[in-house]
C-alpha positions as CSV (number, residue, x, y, z in Angstrom):
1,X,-2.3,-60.4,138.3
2,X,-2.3,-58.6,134.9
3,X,0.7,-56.5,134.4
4,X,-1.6,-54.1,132.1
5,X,-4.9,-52.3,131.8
6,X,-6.7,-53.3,128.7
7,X,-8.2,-50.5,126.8
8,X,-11.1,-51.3,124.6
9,X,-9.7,-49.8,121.2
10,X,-12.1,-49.2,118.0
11,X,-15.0,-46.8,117.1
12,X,-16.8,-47.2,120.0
13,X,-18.5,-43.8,120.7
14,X,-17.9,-42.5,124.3
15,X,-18.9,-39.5,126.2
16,X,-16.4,-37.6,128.4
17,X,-17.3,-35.8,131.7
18,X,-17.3,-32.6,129.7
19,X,-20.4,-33.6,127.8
20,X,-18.3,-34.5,124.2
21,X,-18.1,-37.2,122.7
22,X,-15.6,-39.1,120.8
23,X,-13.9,-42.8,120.3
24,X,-12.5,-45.0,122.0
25,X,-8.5,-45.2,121.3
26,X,-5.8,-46.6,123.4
27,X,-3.8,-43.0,124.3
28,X,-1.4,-43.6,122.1
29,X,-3.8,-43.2,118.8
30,X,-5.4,-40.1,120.4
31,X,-2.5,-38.5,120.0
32,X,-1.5,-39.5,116.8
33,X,-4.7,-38.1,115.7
34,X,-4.4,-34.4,117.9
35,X,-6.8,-35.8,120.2
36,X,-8.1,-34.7,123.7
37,X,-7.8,-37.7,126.0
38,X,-11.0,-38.1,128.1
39,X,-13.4,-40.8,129.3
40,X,-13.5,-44.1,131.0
41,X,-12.4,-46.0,128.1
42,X,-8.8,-44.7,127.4
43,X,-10.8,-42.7,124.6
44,X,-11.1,-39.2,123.5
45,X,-12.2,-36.8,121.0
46,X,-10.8,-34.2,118.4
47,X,-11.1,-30.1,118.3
48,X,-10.1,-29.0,114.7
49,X,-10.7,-25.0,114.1
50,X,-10.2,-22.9,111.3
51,X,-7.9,-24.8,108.1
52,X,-8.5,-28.2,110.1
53,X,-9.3,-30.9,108.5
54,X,-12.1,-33.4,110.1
55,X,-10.9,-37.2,109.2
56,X,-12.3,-38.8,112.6
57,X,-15.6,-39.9,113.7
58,X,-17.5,-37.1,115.8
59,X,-15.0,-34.2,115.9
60,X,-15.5,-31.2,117.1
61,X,-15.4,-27.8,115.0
62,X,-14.9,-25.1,117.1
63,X,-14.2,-21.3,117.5
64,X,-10.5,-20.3,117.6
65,X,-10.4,-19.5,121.5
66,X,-12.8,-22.3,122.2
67,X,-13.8,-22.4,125.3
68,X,-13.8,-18.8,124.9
69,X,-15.3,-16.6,122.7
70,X,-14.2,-15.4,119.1
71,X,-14.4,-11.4,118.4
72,X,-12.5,-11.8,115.1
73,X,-13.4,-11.0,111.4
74,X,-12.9,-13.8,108.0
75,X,-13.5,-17.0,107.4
76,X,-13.2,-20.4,109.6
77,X,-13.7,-23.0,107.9
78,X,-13.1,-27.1,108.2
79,X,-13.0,-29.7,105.5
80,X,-14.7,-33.2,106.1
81,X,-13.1,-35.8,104.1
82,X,-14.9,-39.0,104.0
83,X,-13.6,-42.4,106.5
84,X,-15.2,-44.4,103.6
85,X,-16.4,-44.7,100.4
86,X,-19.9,-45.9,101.4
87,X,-20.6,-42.5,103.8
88,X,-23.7,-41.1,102.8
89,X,-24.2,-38.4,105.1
90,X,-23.0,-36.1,108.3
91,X,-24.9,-35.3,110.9
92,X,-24.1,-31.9,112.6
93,X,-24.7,-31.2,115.8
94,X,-25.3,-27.6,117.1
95,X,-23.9,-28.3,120.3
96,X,-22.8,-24.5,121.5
97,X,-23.9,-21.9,118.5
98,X,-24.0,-18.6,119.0
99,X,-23.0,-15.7,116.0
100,X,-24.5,-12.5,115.1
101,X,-27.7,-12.3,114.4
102,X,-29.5,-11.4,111.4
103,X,-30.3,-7.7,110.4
104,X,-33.4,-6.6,111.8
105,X,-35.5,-5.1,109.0
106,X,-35.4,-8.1,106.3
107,X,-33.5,-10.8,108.5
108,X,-30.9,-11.4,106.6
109,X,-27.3,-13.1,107.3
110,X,-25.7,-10.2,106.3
111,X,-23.0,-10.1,109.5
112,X,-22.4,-13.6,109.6
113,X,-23.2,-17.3,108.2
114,X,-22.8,-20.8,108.6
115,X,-22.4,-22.0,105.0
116,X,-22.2,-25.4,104.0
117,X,-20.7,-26.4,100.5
118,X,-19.8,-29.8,98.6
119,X,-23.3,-31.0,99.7
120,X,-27.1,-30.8,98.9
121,X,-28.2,-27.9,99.1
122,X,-27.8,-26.1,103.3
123,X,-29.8,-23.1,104.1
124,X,-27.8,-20.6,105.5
125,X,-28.4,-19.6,108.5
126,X,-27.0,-17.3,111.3
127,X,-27.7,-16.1,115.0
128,X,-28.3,-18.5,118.2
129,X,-29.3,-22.0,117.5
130,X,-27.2,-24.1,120.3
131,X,-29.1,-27.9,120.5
132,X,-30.1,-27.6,116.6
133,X,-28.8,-30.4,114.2
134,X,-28.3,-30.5,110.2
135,X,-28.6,-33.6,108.2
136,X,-26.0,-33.3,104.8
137,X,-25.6,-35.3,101.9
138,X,-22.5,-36.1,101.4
139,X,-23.1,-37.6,97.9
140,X,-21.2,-40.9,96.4
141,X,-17.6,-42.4,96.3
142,X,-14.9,-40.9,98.5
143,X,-12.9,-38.0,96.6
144,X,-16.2,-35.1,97.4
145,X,-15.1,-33.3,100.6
146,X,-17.5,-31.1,102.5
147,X,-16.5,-27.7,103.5
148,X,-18.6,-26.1,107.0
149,X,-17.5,-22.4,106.6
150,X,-18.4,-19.7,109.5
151,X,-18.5,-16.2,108.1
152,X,-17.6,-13.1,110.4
153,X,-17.9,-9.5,110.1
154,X,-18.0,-7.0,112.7
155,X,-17.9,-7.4,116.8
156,X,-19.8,-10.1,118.3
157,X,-19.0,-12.7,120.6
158,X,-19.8,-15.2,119.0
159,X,-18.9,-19.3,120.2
160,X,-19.6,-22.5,118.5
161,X,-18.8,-25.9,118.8
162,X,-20.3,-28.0,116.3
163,X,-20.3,-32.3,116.2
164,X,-19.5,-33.8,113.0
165,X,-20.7,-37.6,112.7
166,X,-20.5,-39.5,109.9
167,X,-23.4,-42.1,109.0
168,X,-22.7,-45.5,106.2
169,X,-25.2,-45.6,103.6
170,X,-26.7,-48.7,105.3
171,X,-26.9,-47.3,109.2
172,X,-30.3,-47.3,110.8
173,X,-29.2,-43.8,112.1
174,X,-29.7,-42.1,108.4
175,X,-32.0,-39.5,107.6
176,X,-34.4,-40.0,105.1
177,X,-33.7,-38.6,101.3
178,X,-34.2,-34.3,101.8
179,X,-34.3,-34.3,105.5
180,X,-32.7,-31.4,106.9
181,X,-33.6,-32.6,110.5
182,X,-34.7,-36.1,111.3
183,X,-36.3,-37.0,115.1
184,X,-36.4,-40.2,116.2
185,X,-38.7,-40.3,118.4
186,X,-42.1,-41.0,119.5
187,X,-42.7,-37.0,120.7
188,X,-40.5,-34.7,120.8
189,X,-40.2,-30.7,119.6
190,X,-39.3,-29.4,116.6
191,X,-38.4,-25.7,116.0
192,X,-36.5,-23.1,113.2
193,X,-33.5,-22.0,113.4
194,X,-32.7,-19.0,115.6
195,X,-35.8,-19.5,117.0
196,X,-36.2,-17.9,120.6
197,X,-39.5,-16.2,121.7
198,X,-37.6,-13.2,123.5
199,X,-34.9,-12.5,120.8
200,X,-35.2,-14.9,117.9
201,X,-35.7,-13.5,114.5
202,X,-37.3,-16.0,111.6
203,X,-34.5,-16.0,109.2
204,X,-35.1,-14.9,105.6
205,X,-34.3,-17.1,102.6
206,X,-35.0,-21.0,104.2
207,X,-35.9,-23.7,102.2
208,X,-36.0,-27.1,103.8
209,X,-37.8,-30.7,105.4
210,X,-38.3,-31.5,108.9
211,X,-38.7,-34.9,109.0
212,X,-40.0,-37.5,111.9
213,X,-39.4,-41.2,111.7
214,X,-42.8,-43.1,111.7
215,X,-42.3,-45.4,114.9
216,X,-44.3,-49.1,114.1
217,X,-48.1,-49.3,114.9
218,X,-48.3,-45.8,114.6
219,X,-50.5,-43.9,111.9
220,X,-50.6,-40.4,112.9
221,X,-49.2,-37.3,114.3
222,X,-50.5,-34.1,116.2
223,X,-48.8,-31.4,117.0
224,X,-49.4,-27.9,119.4
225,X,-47.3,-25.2,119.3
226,X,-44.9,-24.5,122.1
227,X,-45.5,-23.2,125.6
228,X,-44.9,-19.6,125.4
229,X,-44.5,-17.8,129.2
230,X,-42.8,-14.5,128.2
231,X,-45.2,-13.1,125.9
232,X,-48.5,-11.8,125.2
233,X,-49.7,-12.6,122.5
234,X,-47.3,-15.6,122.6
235,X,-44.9,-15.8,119.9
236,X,-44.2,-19.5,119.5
237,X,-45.4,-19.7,116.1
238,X,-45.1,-16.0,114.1
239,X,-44.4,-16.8,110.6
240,X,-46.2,-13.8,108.9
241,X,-47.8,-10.4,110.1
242,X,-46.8,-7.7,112.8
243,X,-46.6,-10.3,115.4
244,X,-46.2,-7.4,117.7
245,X,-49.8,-7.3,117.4
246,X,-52.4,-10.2,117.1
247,X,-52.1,-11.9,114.0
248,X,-54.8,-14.8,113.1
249,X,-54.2,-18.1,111.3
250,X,-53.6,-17.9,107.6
251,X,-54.0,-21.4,105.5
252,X,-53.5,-22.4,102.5
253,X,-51.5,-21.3,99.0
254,X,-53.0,-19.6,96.2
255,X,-52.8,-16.3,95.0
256,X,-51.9,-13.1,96.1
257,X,-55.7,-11.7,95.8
258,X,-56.8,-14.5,98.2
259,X,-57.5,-13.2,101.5
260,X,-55.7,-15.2,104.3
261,X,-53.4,-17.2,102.2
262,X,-49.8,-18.0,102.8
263,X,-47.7,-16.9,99.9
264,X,-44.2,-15.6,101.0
265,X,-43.3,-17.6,104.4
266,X,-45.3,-20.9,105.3
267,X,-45.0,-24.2,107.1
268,X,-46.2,-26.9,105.1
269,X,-48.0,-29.9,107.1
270,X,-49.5,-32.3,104.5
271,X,-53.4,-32.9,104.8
272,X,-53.9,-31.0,108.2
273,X,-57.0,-31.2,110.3
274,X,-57.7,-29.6,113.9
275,X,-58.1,-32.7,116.4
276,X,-60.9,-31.0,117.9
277,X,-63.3,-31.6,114.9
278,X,-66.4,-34.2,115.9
279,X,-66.9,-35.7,113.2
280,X,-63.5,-34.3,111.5
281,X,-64.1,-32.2,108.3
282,X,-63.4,-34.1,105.0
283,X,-61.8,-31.1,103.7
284,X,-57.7,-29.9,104.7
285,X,-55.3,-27.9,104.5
286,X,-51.4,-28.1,104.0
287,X,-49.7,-24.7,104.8
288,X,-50.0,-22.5,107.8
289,X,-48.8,-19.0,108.8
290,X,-49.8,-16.0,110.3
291,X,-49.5,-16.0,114.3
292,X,-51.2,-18.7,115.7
293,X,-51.4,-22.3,114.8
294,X,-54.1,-23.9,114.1
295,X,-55.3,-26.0,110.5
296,X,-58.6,-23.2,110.5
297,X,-58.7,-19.3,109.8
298,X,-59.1,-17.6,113.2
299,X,-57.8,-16.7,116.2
300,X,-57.8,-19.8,118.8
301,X,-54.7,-22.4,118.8
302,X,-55.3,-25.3,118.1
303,X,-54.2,-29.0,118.0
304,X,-53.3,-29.7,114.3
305,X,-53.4,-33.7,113.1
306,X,-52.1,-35.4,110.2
307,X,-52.2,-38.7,108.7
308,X,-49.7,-38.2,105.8
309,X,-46.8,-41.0,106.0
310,X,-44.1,-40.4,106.2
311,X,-43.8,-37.3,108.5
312,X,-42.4,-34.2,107.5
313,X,-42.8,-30.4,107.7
314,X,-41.8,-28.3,105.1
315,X,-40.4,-24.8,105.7
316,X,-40.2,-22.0,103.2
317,X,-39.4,-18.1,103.6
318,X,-38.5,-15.4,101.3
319,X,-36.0,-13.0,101.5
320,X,-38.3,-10.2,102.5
321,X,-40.1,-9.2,105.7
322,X,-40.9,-5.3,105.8
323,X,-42.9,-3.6,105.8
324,X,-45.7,-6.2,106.3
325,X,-43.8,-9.3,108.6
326,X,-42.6,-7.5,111.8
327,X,-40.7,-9.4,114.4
328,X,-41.5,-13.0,113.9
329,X,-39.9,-15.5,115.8
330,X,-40.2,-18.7,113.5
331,X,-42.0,-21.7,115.3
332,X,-41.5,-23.8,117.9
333,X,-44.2,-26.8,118.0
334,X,-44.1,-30.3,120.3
335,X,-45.4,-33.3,118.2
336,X,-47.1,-36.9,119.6
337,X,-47.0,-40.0,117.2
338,X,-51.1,-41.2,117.7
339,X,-51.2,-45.0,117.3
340,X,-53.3,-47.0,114.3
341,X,-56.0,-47.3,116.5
342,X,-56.9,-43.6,117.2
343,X,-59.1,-43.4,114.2
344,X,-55.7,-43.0,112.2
């Protein structure tokens, strides 16, 4: 009979009972590296807070207190230094994210922030966005560490816990060039931050790419905004307008003397159509706002279709919403991959 265990030792990436994840190391090595053992594998993962420094595969930033919550007022910040030269990017995960939320006239992070520096450029962003994820550059060769900074001011009990991965140039795993979020699969939902259609608020100042992998044989994509059961009007897609009261669809750019056009806050879908059409118009659209989705001026939701490869949203806002954008939410919309063979 063996006179010891083995323990499979490497970067295997485990899960632990908890829900975190982390690597497979023999105990000895979790240690070494201020590691929490857990898992079947004789694995574990990290916790670094503020003035840590992140050097292993999928630690864990998290609020001084973690599990509890943080009341306190400064700066907590981490610093990712690369594994290896040839990491091109982190992948953050939201897991638990909860800080103040912005002010309520022109939602602004003027309380706290999640700031991102060393990178591409990172919207900031601030209140409730727990099951979110970033995608960041982490540009070329090894001596260019990232720095995730949470800014606090103030009383709030705030929590987060935030998974840092790091992806090799050549992974099938990385995001595509400009992709703030990347989804993988064939449907899913996609969503702003701080969006919530109770107490969300759209924050101000965003300027980034959704993106969704295009899975083989398919050609197309609809999408539908999200199911809204608390509110009516619902309030699953309120980019612009008093969405306290009913606000139509808005499409398209243009001017500011255009009626119905989306100048200050939009979502960009490229060449959009509603799937309803029979025979479809030859005529589209590419940004939407206002209160209810749809690819047409009016007031019915609709199912919005695009054929543009690959598959990304674009979403912008300024920094102002009073006195004409009143308690928007942001949007929340579920997406379906249509195959080649849908007329696609």
């Amino acid at each position: 009979l063996p006179i010891f265990t083995l323990i499979p030792v490497g970067l295997t990436i485990c899960s632990a009972p908890s829900g975190e994840y982390g690597n497979c190391l023999s105990s000895k090595d979790c240690a070494l590296r201020n590691g929490i053992p857990a898992g079947p594998c004789g694995g574990g993962y990290v916790l670094q807070t503020c003035g840590g420094i992140v050097r292993e595969n999928s630690t864990y930033f998290v609020n001084p207190n973690h599990p509890d919550t943080y009341d306190g007022t400064g700066s907590c910040q981490v610093t990712v230094q690369k594994l290896h030269p040839d990491i091109c990017q982190l992948r953050l995960d939201l897991d638990m994210f909860s800080i103040a939320q912005p002010e309520p006239t022109n939602h602004l992070c003027t309380q706290d922030q999640l700031l991102i520096s060393g990178s591409s450029p990172v919207p900031t962003i601030c209140g409730s966005s727990s099951g979110d994820h970033m995608y960041v550059d982490a540009g070329l060769g090894q001596s260019n560490p990232i720095v995730i900074s949470i800014i606090t001011s103030g009383t709030f009990p705030r929590i987060w816990r935030i998974r840092v991965t790091q992806i090799h140039c050549g992974s099938i795993n990385r995001a595509d060039q400009g992709c703030l979020q990347y989804y993988t699969n064939i449907s899913g939902r996609v969503k702003s931050f701080n969006f919530n259609t109770v107490s969300g608020r759209q924050l101000s100042n965003q300027d980034y790419s959704v993106c969704i992998r295009t899975e083989r044989n398919f050609c197309g994509i609809q999408y539908n905004a999200c199911p809204d059961l608390e509110n009516n009007p619902p309030r699953s897609f309120t980019i612009s307008g008093n969405s306290n009261e009913e606000v139509g669809t808005m499409v398209g750019g243009g001017t500011q003397m255009i009626e119905d056009a989306c100048i200050q806050d939009w979502l960009l879908v490229g060449c959009m159509r509603s799937a309803d059409r029979i025979p479809p118009i030859s005529a589209c659209e590419d940004r939407v706002c206002g209160g209810i989705f749809s690819a047409e001026v009016g007031m019915v939701q609709k199912t919005v279709q695009s054929s543009v490869r690959p598959f990304r949203l674009y979403f912008h806002t300024d920094g102002i919403e009073a006195p004409t954008d009143i308690d928007n939410r942001g949007f929340c919309l579920d997406f379906v991959q249509q195959p080649c063979t849908n007329g696609f």
